[in-house]
C-alpha positions in Angstrom: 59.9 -126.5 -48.9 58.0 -124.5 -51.5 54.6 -125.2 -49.5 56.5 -123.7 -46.2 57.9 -121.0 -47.2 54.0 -120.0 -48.5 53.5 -118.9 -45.0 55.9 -118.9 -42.0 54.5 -119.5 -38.4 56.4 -115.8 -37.6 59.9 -114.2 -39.1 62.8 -113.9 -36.8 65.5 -111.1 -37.6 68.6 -110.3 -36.4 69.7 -106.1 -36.0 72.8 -104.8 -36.5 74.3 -105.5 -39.9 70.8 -106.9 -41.0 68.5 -104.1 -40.5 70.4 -101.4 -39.4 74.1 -100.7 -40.9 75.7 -100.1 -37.5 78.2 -102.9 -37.7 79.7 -100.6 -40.2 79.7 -97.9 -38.0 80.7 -99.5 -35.1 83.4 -100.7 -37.4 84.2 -96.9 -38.4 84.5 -95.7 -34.9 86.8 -98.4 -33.9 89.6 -97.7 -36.7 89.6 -94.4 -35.9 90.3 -95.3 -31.8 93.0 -98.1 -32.8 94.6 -95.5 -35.4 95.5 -93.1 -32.7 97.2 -96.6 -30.8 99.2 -96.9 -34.3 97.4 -99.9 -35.5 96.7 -99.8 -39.2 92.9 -99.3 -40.5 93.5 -102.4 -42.2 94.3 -104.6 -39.5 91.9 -103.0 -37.4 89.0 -103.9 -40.1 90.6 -107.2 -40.6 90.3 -107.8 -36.9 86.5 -106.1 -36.5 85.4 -108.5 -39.6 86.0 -110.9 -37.0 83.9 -110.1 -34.2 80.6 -109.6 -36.5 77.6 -111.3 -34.8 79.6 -112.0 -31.3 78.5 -111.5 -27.7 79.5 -108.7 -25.9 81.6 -111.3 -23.9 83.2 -113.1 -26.8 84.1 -109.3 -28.1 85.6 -108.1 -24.7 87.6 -111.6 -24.2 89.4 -110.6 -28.2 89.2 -107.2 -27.8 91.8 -107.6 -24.8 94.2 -110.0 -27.2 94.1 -107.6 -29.9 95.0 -104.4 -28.2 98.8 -103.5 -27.7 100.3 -104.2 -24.0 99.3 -101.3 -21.8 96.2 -100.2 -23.1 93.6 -99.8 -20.9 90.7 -102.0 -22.4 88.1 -100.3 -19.7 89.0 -96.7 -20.9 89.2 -98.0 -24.8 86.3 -99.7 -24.8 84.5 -96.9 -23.4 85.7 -94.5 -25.7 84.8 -97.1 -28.3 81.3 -97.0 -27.7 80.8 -93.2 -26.6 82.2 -92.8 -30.3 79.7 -95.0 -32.2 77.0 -93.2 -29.7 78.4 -89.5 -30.6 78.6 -90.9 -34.5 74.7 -92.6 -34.0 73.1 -89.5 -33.1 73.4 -88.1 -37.0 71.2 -90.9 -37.9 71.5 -95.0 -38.0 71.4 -96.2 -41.9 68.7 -98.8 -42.5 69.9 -101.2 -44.9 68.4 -102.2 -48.4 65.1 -103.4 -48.4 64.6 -103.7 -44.6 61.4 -101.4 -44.6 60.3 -102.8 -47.9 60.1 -106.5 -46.6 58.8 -105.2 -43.1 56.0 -103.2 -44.8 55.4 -106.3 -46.6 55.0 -108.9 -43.4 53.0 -105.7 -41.4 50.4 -106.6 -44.2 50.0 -110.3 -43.8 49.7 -110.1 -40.3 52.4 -112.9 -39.3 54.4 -112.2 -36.1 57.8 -110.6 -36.1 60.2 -110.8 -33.8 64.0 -109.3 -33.8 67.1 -111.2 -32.1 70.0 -109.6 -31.7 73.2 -110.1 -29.5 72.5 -106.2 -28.8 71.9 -105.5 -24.9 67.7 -105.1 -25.0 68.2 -100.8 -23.8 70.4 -100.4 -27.0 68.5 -102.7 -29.3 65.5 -100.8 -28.3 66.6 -97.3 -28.3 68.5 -98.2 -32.1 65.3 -99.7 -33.6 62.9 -96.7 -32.4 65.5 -94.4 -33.5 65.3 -96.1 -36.9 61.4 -95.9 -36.8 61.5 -99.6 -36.9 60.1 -100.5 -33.1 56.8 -100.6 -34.2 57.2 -103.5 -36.6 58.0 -106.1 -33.8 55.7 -107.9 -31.4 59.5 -108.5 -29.3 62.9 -107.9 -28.9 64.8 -110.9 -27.7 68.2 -109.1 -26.7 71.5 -110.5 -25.4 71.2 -109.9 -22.1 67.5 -111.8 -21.9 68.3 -115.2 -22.8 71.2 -118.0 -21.4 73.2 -118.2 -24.0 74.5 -116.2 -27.4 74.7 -117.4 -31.3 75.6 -119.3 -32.2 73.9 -121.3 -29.5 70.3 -121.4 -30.6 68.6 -120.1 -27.7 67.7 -116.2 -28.5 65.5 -118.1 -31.7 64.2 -120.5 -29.2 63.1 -118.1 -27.0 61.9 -115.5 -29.6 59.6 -118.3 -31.2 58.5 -118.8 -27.5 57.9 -115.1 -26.8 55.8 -115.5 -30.2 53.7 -118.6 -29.1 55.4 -120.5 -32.5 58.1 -123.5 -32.7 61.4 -122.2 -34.1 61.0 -125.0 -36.9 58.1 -123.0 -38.5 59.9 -119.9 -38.5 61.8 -117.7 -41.1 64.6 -116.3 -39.5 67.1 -113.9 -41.6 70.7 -113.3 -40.5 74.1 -112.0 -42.1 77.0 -113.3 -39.8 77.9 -117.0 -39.8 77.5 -116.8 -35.6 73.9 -115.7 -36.1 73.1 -118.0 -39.4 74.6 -121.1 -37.1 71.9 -120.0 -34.3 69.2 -119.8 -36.5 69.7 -122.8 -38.6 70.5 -125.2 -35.2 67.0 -123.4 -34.0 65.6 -125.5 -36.8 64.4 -122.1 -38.5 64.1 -121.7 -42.7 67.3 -119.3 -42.6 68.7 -117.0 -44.9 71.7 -115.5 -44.5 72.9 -112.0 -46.3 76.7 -111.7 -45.9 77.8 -108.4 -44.7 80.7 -107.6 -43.1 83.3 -110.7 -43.1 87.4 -111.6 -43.3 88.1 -111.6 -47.1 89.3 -115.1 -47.1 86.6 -116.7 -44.8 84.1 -119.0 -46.9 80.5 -118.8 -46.2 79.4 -122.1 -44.0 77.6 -124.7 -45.0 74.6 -125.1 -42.7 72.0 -125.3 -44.9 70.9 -121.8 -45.3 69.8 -119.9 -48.4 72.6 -117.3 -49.2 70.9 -114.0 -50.6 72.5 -110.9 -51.7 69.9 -108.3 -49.9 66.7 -108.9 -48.3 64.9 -108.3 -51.3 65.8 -111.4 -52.5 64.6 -113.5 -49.7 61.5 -112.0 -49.6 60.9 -112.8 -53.6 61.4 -116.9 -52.5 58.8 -116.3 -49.7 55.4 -116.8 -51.8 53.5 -114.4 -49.0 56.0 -111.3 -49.6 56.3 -111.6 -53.3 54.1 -109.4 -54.5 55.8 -106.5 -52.8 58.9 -107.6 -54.3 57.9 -108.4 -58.4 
């Protein structure tokens, strides 16, 4: 493993939560719609911890169980996102280490690719936005592939897009949707937990659980140096 991890055929990453903080913020916006309904931050959070790394379809289908007879889901989910948009504008935070290990790949000239559950107009406009764009040879979005994590087809087709097999890549991931994706891709996956339930256990898939990015860059022998 030591020998593969020396140099991937390309690195796979998903967005939101990974990259960019926006599950967070996306997270923020919806306690302060469901407040104004009289459901408790709490739960709210509780219940967004739930939906981290699903399809826009697999959100909608809980979003309608989880909001109190006679709210309009059209109209709230709607406001939902014009919130996160309105709250986006300020600035999208990049999380720890993201341009560090980037910067560090840019240099050894192996492909990069990002998959995300993110519709391909938002995951665009949020990377360049970021000043990230430029880092990728592809986005392989939700709406471009068959099927959403966990199914592994967005890695399948991003290693396609990338002229690789999936099973030489390293692909990095925080929610257990996307890590399931990634590792059933037969990708080298690491997983950084970020938002979750409380009392949800990490699965056992066969990943390498990291704390930040940093840290799975210092096990890949090609981005240590940047990392000592």
């Amino acid at each position: 493993m030591t020998e593969f991890l020396s140099r991937p055929a390309a690195f796979l990453f998903d967005m939101d939560g990974l990259l960019l903080d926006t599950e967070r913020m996306f997270m923020q916006a919806f306690v302060t719609l469901t407040s104004e309904i009289g459901i408790a931050a709490e739960r709210a959070e509780a219940f967004f911890a739930t939906l981290v790394g699903s399809s826009s379809a697999h959100t909608t289908a809980r979003l309608v169980e989880f909001l109190p007879e006679g709210i309009d889901f059209a109209a709230f989910d709607q406001a939902w996102r014009g919130l996160h948009r309105e709250n986006a504008r300020a600035g999208l935070p990049v999380k720890a280490h993201a341009r560090e290990i980037l910067t560090a790949i840019r240099a050894t000239q192996i492909p990069v690719a990002v998959v995300t559950s993110t519709h391909a107009e938002t995951a665009h406009h949020h990377l360049e936005q970021a000043g990230l764009l430029p880092f990728f040879e592809t986005v392989c979005a939700g709406d471009e592939v068959a099927a959403n994590k966990p199914d592994p087809a967005p890695y399948l087709e991003a290693a396609r897009r990338l002229g690789v097999a999936a099973s030489d890549c390293v692909a990095f991931e925080d929610s257990d949707m996307g890590t399931t994706a990634a590792v059933r891709a037969g990708c080298y996956t690491f997983q950084v937990p970020d938002l979750r339930p409380a009392d949800q256990p990490l699965p056992n898939l066969g990943q390498v659980i990291v704390p930040d990015l940093g840290e799975a860059a210092r096990r890949i022998s090609v981005l240590q140096h940047a990392f000592a």
